[in-house]
C-alpha positions in Angstrom: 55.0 103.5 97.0 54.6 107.2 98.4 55.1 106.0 101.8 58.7 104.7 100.6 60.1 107.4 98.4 61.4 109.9 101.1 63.7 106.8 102.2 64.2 106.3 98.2 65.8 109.7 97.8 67.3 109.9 101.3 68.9 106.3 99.4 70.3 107.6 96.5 71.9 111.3 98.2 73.6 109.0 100.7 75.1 106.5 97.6 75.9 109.6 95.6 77.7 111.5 98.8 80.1 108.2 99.0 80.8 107.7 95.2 81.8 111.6 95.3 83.8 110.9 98.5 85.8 108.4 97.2 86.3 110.2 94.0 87.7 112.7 95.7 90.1 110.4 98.0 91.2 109.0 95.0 92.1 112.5 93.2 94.0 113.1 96.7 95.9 109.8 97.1 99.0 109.5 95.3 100.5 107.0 93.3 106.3 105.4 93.7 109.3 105.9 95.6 113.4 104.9 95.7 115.8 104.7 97.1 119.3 105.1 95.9 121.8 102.4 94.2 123.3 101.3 97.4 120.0 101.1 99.5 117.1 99.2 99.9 114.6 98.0 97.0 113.4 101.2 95.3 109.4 102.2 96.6 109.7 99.6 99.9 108.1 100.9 103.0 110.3 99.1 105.6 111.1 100.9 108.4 115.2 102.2 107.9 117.6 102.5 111.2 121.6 103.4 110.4 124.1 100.8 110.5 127.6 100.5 110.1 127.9 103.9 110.9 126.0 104.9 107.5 123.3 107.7 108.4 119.9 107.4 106.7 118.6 110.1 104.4 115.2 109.6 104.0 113.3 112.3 102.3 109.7 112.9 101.3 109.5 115.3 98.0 106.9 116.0 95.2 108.2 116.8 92.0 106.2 119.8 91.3 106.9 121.4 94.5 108.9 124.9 94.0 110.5 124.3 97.7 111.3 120.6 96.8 112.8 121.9 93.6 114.3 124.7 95.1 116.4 122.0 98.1 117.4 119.5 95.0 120.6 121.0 94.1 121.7 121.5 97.7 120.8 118.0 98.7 122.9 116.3 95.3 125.9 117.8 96.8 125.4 116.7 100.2 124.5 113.1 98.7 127.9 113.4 96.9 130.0 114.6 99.5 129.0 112.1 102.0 128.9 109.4 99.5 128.8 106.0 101.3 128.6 107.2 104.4 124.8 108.0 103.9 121.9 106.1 102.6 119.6 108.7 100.9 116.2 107.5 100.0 113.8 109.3 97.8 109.8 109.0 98.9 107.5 110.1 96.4 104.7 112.3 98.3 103.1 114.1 95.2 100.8 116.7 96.7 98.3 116.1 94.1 95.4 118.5 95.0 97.9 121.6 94.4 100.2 120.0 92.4 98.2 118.6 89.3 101.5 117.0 87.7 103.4 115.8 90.6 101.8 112.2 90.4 102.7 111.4 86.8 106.0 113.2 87.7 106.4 110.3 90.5 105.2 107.8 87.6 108.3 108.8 85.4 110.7 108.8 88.0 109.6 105.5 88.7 109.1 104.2 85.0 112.9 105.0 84.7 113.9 103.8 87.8 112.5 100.5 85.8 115.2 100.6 83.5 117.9 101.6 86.0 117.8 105.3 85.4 115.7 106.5 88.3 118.5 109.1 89.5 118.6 110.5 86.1 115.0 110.9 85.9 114.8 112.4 88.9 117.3 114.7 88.1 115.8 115.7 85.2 112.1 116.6 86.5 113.5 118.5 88.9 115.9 120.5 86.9 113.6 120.9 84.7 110.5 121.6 86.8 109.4 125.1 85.2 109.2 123.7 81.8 106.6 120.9 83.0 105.3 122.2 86.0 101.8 124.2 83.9 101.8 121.6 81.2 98.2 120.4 80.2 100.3 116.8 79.5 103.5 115.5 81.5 103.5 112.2 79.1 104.8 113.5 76.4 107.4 115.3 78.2 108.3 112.9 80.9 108.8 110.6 77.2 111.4 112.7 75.8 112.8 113.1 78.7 113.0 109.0 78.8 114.1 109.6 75.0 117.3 112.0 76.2 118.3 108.7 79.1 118.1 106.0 75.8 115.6 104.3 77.4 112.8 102.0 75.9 110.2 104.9 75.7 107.2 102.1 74.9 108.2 100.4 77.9 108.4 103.7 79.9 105.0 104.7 78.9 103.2 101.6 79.3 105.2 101.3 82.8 104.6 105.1 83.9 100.4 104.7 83.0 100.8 101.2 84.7 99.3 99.7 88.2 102.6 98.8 89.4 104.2 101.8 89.3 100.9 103.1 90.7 101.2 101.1 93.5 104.6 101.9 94.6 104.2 105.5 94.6 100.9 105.3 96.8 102.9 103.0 99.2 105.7 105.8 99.5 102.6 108.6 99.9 101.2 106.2 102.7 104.6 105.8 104.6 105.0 109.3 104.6 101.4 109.6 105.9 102.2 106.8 108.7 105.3 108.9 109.9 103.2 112.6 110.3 104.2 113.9 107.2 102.1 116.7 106.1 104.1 119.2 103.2 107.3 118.5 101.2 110.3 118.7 101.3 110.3 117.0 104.6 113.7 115.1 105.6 114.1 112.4 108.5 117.3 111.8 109.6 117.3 107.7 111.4 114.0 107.8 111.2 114.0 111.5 112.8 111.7 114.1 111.3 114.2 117.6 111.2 112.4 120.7 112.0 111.7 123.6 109.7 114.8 125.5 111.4 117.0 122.5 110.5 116.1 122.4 106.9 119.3 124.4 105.6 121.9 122.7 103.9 124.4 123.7 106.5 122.2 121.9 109.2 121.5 118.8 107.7 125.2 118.3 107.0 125.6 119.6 111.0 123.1 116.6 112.1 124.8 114.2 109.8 128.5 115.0 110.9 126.8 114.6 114.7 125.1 111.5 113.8 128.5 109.7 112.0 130.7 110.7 115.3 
């Protein structure tokens, strides 16, 4: 039995170094995504090309992100000054080992986005974002917030803690991992990642207006 015991420990610090790994992949990985009324399913990770002349917004955010935050109101107008001549999709990428709320932030957004009010939700965590952002809870916030939208909150909250929503999120956090995307906000514009000097509201308009000529 001596002769076997180094192997024995060398056994158990090698199963104990993977559960602890994949704990902490799992604490990393986060977990939906959508897109807006006149796009594509909400949370799908098909590749998205213009068409029509219609220029495709696709941005990655995280809810608790002060820069993400910060962009929100500037991309709202360009989304409604543009109107139908963009497609704006919203890819959760919840930046969970800093951000200890964005992934339940994701959840709600995509909780409401199950009763048709993902916009609004979105909206709201944003807008909101210094009320939530140090809270030791999001649910019981993101459910008023689902209260002030009329929506079914024991629907929201069984949907926002559920596997589904889960899922979707993770699938936008792995798109945006798939396409090089390292910090939020990052913007592509047909599938083109912009550059930090093009991230101002005045240059994203400039590369749509060049795209829709």
């Amino acid at each position: 039995m001596k002769r076997y015991l180094p192997f024995i420990i060398i056994a158990v610090v090698v199963a104990g170094a993977l559960a602890a790994g994949f704990w902490f992949y799992q604490s990393l990985a986060p977990q939906e995504s959508t897109v807006s009324p006149a796009a594509a399913t909400p949370g799908s990770a098909t590749a998205v090309n213009s068409s029509n002349g219609v220029v495709v917004v696709e941005e990655f955010g995280d809810y608790q992100c002060p820069p993400c935050g910060a962009m929100h109101p500037d991309l709202k107008k360009i989304k409604a000054e543009y109107g139908d001549r963009i497609r704006f999709i919203f890819r959760h990428f919840p930046l969970s080992q800093i951000h200890p709320n964005a992934r339940a932030a994701a959840n709600a957004a995509v909780a409401a986005g199950k009763q048709g009010k993902f916009w609004e939700m979105h909206n709201l965590l944003y807008e909101n974002q210094a009320i939530w952002a140090e809270a030791p809870d999001l649910t019981p916030i993101a459910v008023n917030f689902a209260r002030q939208l009329g929506l079914n909150t024991a629907q929201f909250a069984q949907d926002m803690n559920g596997t589904a929503v889960s899922a979707e999120v993770y699938g936008d956090y792995q798109r945006g991992i798939s396409m090089g995307v390292t910090g939020t906000p990052t913007i592509f514009l047909d599938g083109q990642q912009l550059t930090n000097e093009q991230m101002t509201p005045d240059k994203i308009r400039a590369e749509i207006n060049r795209r829709l000529q």
